[in-house]
PDB file of N, CA, C and O in Angstrom:
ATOM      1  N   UNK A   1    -111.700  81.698-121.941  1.00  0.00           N
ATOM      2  CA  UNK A   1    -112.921  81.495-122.693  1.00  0.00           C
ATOM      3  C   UNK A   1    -113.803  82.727-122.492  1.00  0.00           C
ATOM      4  O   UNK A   1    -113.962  83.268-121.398  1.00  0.00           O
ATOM      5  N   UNK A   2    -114.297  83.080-123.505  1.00  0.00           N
ATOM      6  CA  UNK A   2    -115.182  84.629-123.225  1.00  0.00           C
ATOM      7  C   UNK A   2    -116.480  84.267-122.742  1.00  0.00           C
ATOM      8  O   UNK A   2    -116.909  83.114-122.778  1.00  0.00           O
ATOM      9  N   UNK A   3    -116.994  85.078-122.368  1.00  0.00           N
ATOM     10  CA  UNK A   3    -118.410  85.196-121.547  1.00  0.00           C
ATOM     11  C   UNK A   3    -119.432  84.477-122.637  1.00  0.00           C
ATOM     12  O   UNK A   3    -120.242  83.627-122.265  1.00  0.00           O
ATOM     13  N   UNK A   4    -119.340  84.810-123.726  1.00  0.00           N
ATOM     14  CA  UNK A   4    -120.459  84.821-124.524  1.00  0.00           C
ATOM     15  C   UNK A   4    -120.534  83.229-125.193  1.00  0.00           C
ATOM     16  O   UNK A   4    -121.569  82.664-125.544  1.00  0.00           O
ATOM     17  N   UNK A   5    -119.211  82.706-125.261  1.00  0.00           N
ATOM     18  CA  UNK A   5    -118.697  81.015-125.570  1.00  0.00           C
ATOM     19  C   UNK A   5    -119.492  80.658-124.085  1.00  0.00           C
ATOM     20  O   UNK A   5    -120.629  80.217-124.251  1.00  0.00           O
ATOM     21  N   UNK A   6    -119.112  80.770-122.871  1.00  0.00           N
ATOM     22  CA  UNK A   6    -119.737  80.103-121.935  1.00  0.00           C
ATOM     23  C   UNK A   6    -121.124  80.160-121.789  1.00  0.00           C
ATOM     24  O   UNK A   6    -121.683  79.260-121.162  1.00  0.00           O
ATOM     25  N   UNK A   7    -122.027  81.456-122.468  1.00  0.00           N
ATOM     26  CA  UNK A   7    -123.391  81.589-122.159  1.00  0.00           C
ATOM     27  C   UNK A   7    -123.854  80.659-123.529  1.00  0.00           C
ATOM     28  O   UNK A   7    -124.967  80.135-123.473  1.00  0.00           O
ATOM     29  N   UNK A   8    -123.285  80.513-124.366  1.00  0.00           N
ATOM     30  CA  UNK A   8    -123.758  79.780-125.218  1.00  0.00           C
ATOM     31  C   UNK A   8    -123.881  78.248-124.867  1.00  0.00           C
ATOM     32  O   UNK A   8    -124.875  77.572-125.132  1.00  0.00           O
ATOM     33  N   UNK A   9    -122.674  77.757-124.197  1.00  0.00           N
ATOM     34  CA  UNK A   9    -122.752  76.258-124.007  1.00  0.00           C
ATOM     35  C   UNK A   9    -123.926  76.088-122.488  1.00  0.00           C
ATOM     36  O   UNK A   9    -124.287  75.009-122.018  1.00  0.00           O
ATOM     37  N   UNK A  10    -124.271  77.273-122.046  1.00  0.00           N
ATOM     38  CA  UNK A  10    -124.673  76.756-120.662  1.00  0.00           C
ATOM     39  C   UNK A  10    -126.470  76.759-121.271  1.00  0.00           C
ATOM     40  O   UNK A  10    -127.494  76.307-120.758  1.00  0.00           O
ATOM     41  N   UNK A  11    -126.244  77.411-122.429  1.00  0.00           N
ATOM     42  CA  UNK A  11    -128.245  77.513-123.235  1.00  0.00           C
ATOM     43  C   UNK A  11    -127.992  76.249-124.179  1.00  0.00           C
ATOM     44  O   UNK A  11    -128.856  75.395-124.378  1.00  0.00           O
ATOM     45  N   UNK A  12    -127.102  76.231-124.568  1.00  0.00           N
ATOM     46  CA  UNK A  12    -127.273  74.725-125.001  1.00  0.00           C
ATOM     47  C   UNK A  12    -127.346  73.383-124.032  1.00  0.00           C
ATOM     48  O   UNK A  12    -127.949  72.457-124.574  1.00  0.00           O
ATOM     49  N   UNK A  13    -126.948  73.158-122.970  1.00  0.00           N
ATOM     50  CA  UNK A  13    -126.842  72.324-122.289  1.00  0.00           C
ATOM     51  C   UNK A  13    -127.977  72.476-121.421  1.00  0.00           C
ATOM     52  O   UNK A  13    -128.279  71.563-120.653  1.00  0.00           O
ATOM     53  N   UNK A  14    -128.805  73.824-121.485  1.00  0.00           N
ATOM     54  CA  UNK A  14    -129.999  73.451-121.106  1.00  0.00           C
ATOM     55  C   UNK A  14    -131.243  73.215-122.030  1.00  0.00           C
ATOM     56  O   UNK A  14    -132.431  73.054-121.749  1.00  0.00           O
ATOM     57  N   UNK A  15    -130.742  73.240-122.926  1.00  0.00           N
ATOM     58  CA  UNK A  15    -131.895  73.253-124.659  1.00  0.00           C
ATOM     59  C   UNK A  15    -131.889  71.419-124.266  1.00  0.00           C
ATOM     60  O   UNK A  15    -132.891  70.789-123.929  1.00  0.00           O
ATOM     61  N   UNK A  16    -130.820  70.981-124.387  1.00  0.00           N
ATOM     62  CA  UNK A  16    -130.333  69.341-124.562  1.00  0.00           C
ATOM     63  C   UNK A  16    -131.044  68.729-123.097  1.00  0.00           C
ATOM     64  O   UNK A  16    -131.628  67.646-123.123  1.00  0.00           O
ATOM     65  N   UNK A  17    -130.955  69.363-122.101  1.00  0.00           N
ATOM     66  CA  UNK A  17    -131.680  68.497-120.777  1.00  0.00           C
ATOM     67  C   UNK A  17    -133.077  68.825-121.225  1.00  0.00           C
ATOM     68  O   UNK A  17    -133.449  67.731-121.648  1.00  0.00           O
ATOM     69  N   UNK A  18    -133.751  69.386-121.338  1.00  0.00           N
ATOM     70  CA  UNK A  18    -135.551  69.479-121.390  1.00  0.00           C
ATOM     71  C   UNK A  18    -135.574  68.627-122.452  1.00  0.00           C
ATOM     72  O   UNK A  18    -136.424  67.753-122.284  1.00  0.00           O
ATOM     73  N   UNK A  19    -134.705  68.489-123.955  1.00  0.00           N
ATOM     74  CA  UNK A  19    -135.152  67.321-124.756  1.00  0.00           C
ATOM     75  C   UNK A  19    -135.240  66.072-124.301  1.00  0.00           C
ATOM     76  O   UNK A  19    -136.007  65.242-124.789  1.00  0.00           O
ATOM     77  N   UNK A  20    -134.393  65.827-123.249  1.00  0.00           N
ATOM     78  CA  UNK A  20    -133.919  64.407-123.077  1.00  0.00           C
ATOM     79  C   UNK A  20    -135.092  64.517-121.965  1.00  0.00           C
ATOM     80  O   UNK A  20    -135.930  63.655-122.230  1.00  0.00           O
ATOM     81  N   UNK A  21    -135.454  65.255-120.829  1.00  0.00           N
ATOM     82  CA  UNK A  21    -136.278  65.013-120.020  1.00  0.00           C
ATOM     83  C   UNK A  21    -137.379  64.701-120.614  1.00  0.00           C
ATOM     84  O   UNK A  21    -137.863  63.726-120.039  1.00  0.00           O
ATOM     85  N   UNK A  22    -137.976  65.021-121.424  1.00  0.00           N
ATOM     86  CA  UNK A  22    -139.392  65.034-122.642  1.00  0.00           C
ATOM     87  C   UNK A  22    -139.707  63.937-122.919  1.00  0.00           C
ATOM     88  O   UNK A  22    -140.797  63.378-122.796  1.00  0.00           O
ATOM     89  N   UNK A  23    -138.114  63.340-123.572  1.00  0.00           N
ATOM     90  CA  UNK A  23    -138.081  61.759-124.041  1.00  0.00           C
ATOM     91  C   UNK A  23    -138.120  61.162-123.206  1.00  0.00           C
ATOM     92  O   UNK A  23    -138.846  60.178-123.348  1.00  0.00           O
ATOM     93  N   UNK A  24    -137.429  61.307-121.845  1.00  0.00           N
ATOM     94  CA  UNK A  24    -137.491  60.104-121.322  1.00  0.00           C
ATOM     95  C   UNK A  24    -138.919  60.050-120.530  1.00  0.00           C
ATOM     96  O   UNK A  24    -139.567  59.023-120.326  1.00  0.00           O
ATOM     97  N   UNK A  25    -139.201  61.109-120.208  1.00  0.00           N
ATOM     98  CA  UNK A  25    -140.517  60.683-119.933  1.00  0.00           C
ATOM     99  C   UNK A  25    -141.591  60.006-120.894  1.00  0.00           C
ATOM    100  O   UNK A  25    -142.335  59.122-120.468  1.00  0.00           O
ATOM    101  N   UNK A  26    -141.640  60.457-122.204  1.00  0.00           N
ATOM    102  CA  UNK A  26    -142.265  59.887-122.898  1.00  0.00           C
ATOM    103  C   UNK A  26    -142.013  58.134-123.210  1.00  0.00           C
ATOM    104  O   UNK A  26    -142.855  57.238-123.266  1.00  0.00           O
ATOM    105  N   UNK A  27    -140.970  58.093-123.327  1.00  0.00           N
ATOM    106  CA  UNK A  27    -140.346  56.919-123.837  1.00  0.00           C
ATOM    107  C   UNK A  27    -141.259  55.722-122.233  1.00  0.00           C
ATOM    108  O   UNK A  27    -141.811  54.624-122.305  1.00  0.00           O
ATOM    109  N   UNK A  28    -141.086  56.350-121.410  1.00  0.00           N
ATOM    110  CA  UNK A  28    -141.587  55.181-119.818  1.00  0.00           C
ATOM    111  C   UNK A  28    -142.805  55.246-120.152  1.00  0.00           C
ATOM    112  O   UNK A  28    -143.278  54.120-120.303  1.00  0.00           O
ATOM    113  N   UNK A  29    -143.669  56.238-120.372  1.00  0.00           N
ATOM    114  CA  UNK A  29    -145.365  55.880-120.587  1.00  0.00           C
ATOM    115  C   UNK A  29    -145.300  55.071-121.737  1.00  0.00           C
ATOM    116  O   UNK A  29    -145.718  53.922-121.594  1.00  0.00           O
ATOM    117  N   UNK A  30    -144.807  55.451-123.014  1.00  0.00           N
ATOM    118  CA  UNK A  30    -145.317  54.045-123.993  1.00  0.00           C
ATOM    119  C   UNK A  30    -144.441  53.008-123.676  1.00  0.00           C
ATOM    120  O   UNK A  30    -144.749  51.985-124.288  1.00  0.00           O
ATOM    121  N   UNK A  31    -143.487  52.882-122.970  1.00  0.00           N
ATOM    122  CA  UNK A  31    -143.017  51.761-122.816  1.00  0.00           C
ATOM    123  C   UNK A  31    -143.801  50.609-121.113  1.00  0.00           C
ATOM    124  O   UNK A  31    -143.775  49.409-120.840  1.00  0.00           O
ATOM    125  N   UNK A  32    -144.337  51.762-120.464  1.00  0.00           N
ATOM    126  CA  UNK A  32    -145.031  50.913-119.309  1.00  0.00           C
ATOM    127  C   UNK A  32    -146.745  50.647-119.822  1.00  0.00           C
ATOM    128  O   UNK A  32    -147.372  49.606-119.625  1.00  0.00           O
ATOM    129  N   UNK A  33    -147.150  51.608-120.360  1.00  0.00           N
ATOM    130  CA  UNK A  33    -148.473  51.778-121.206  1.00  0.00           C
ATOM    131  C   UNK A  33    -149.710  51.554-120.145  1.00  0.00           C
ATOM    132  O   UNK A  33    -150.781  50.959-120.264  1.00  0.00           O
ATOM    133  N   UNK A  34    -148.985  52.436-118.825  1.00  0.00           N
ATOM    134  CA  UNK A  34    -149.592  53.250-117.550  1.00  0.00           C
ATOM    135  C   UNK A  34    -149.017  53.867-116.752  1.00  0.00           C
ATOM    136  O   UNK A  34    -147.832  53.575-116.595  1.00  0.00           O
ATOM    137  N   UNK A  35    -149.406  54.592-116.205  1.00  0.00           N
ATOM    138  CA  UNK A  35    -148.664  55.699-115.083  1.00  0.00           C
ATOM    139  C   UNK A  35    -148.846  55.214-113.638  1.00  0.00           C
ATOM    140  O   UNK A  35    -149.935  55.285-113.068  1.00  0.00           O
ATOM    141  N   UNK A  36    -147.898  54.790-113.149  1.00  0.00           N
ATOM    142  CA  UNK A  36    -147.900  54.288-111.844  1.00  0.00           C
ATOM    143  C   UNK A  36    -147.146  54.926-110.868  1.00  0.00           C
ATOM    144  O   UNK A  36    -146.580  55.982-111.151  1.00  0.00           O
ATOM    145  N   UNK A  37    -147.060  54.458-109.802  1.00  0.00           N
ATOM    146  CA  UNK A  37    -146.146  55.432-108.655  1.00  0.00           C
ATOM    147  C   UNK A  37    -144.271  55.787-108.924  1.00  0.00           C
ATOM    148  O   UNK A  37    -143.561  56.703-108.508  1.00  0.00           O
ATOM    149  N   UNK A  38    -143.874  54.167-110.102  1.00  0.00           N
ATOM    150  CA  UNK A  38    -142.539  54.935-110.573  1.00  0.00           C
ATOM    151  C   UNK A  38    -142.711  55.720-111.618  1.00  0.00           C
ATOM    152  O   UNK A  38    -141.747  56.450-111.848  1.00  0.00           O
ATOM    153  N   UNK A  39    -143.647  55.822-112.355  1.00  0.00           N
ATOM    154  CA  UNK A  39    -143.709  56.981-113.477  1.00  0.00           C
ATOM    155  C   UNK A  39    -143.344  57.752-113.055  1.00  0.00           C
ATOM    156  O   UNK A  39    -142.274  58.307-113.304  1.00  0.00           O
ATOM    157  N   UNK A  40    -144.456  58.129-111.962  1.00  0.00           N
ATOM    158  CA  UNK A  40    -144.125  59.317-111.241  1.00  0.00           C
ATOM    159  C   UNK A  40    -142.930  59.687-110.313  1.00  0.00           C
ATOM    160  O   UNK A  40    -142.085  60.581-110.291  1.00  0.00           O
ATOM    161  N   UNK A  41    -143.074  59.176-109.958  1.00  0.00           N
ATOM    162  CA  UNK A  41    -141.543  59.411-108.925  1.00  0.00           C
ATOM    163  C   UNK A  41    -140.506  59.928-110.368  1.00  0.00           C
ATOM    164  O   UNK A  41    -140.195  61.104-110.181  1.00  0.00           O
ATOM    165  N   UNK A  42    -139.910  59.399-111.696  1.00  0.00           N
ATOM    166  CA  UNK A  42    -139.349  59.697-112.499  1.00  0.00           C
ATOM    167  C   UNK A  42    -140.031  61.087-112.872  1.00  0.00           C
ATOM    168  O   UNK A  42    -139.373  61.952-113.450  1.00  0.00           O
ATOM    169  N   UNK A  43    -141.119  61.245-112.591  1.00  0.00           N
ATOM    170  CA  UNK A  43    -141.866  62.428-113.736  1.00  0.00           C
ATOM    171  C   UNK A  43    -141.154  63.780-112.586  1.00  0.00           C
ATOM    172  O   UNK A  43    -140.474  64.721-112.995  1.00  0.00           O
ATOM    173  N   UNK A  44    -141.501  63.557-111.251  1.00  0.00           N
ATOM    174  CA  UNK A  44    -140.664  64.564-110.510  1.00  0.00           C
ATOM    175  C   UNK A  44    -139.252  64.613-110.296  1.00  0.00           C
ATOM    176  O   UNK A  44    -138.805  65.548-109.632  1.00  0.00           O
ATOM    177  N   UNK A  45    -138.239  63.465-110.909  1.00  0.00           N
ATOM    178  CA  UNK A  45    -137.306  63.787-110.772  1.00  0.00           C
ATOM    179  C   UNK A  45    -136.974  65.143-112.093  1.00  0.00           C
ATOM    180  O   UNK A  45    -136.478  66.269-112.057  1.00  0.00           O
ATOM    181  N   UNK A  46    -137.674  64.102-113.363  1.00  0.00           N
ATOM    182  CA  UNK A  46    -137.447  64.910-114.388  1.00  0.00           C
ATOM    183  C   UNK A  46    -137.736  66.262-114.546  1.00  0.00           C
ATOM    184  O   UNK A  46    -137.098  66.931-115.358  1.00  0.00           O
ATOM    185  N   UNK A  47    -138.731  66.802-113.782  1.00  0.00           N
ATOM    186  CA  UNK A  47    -139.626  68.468-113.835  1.00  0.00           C
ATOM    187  C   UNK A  47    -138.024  69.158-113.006  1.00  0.00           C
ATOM    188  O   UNK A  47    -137.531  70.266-113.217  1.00  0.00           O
ATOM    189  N   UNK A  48    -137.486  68.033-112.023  1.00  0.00           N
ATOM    190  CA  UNK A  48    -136.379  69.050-111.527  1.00  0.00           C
ATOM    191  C   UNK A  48    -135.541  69.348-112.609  1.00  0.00           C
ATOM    192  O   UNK A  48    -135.530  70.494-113.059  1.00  0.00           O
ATOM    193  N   UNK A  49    -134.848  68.477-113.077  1.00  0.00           N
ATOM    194  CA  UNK A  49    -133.893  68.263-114.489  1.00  0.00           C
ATOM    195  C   UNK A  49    -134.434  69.186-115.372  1.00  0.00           C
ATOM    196  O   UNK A  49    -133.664  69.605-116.236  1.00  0.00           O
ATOM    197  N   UNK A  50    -135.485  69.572-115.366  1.00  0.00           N
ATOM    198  CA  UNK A  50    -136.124  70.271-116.626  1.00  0.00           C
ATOM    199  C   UNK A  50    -136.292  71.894-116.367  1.00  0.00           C
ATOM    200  O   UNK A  50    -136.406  72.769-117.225  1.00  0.00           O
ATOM    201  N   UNK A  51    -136.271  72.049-114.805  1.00  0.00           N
ATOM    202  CA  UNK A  51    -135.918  73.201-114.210  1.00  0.00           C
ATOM    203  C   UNK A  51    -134.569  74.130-114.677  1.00  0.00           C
ATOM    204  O   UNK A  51    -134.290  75.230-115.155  1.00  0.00           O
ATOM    205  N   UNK A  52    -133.878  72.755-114.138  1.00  0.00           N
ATOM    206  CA  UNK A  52    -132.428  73.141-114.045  1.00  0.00           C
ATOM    207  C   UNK A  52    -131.875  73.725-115.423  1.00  0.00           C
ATOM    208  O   UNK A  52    -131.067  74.636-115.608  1.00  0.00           O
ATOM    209  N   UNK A  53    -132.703  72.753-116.519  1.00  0.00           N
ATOM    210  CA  UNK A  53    -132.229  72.779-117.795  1.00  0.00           C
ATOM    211  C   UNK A  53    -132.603  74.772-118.311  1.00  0.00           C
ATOM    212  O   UNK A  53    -131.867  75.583-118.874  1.00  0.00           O
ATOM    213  N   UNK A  54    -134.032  74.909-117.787  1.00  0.00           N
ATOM    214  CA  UNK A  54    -134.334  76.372-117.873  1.00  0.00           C
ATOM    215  C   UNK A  54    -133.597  77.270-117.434  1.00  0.00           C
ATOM    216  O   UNK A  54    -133.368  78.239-118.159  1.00  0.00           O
ATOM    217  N   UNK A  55    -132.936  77.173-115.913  1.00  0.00           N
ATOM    218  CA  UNK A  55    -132.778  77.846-115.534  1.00  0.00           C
ATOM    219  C   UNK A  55    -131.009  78.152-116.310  1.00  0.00           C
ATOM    220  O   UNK A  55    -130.609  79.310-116.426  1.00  0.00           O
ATOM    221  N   UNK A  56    -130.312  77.194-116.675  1.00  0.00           N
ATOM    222  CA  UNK A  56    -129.313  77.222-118.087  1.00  0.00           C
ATOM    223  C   UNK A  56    -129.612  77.939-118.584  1.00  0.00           C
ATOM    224  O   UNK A  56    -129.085  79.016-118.303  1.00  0.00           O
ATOM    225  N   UNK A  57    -130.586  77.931-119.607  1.00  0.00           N
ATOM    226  CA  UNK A  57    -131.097  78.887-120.760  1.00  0.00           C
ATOM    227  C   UNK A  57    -130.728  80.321-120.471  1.00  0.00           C
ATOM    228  O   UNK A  57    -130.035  81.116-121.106  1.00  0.00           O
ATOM    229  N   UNK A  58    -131.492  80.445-119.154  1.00  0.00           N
ATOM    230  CA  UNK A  58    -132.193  82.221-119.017  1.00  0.00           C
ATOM    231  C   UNK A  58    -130.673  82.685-119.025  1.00  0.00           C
ATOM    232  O   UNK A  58    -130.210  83.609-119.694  1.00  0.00           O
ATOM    233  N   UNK A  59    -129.722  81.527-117.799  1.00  0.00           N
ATOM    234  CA  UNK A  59    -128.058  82.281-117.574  1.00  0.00           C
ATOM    235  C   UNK A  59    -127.185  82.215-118.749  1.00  0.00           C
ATOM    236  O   UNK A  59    -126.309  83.067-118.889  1.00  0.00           O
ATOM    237  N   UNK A  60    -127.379  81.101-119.766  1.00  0.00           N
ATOM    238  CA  UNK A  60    -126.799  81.061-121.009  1.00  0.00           C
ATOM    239  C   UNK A  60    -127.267  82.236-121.783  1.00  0.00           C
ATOM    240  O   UNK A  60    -126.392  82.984-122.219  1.00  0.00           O
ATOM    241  N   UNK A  61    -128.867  82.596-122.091  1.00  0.00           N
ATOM    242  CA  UNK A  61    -129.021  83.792-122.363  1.00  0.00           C
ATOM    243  C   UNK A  61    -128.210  85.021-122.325  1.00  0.00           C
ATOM    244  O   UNK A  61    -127.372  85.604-123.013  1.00  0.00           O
ATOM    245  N   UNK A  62    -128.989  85.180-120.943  1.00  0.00           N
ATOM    246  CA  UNK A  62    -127.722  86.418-120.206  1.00  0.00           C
ATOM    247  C   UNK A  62    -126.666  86.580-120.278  1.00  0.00           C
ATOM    248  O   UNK A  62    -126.316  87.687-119.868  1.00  0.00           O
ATOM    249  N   UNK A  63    -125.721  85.804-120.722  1.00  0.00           N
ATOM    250  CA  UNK A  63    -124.490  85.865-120.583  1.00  0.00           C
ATOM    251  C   UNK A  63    -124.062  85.799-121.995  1.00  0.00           C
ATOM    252  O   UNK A  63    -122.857  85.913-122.221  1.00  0.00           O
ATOM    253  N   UNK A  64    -125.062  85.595-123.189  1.00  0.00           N
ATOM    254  CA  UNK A  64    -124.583  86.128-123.890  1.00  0.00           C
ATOM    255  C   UNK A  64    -124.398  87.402-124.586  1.00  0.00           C
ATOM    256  O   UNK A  64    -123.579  87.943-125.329  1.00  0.00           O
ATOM    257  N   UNK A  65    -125.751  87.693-123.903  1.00  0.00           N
ATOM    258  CA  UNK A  65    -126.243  89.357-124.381  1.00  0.00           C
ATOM    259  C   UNK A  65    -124.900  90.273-123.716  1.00  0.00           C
ATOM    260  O   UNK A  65    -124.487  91.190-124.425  1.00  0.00           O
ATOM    261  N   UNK A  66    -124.224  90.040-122.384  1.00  0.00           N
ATOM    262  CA  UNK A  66    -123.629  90.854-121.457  1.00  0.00           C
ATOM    263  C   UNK A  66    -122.040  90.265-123.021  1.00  0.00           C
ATOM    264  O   UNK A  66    -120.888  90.685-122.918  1.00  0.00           O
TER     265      UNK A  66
END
């Protein structure tokens, strides 16, 4: 598989985690319709997930330019 097929799926697979982190956070506030201590606890799992999902991008990036 060439470099540039793998930098592509690894910026897509981080494009796809920050959407889903977005939603699902969104989806628990209108669905609890308050922010409580599991919101949160979910809201920091998700900022990690949403990290991770970035930090995809920049290497999916990179790896396609190379």
């Amino acid at each position: 598989m060439q470099l540039s097929t793998i930098g592509f799926l690894l910026h897509t697979s981080g494009e796809l985690l920050i959407a889903f982190t977005v939603l699902r956070v969104h989806h628990r506030v209108l669905h609890d319709h308050k922010i409580d201590k599991k919101v949160f606890e979910d809201m920091r799992l998700e900022q990690f997930i949403g990290v991770v999902g970035v930090i995809m991008i920049i290497t999916g990036a990179s790896m396609q330019i190379l």
